[in-house]
N, C-alpha and C positions, 0 to 999 in steps of 0.2 A: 529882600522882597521889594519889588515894584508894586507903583497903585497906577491903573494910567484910564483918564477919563476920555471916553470917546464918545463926541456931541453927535447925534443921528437926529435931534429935532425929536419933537414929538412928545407924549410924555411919562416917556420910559427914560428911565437914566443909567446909559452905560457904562462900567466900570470895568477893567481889567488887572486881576490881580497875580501877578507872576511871584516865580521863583521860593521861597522856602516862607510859606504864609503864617506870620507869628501875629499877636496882636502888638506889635510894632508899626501897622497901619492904621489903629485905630483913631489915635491922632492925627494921622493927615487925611482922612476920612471926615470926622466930626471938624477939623479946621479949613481945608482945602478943600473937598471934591465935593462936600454935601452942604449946602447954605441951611439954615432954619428953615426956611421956605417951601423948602422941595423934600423936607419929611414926609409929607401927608402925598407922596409920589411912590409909585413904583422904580423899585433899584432893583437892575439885572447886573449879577456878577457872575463876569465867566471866568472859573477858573483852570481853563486850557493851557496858560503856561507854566500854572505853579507843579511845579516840582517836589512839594511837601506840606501838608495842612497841616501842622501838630494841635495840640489840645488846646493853645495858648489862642489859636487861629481861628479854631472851633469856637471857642468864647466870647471870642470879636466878633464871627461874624453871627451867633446869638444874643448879643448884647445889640447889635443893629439892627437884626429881627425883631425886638423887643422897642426902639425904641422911634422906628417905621411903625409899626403896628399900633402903638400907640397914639401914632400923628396922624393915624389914619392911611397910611401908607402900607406897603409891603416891599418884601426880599426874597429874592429868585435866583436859583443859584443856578448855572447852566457851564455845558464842558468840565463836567466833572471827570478826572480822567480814573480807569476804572481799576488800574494798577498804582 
């Protein structure tokens, strides 16, 4: 799985998360792409390249909906692919 941050300015924060999506990104998620700071932001994540969301994935990315929503923020999930 890939995590890859793409800066578009503004204050939406894009994320792109490829390939077989486990919660093996959580940590470079919570250490890497997302500061303390930009909790209380909206996070848009497209997941157009992944290739497989399993349960483990599911859980990650409810564990950051939970922990956005808390900072005052939110989580938008977009390119969901339908197969």
């Amino acid at each position: 799985m890939h995590v890859e941050r793409i800066d578009r300015g503004g204050d939406v924060i894009y994320l792109r998360l490829g390939g077989v999506v486990t919660d093996e990104a959580e940590a470079e998620l919570d250490s890497n792409l997302l500061s303390d700071d930009e909790l209380g932001r909206a996070v848009l994540i497209s997941l157009r390249d992944a290739i497989l969301l399993n349960s483990s994935g599911i859980g990650m990315l409810l564990r950051l909906h939970r922990t956005l929503r808390e900072n005052g923020g939110k989580l938008v999930l977009a390119d969901i692919p339908l197969s």
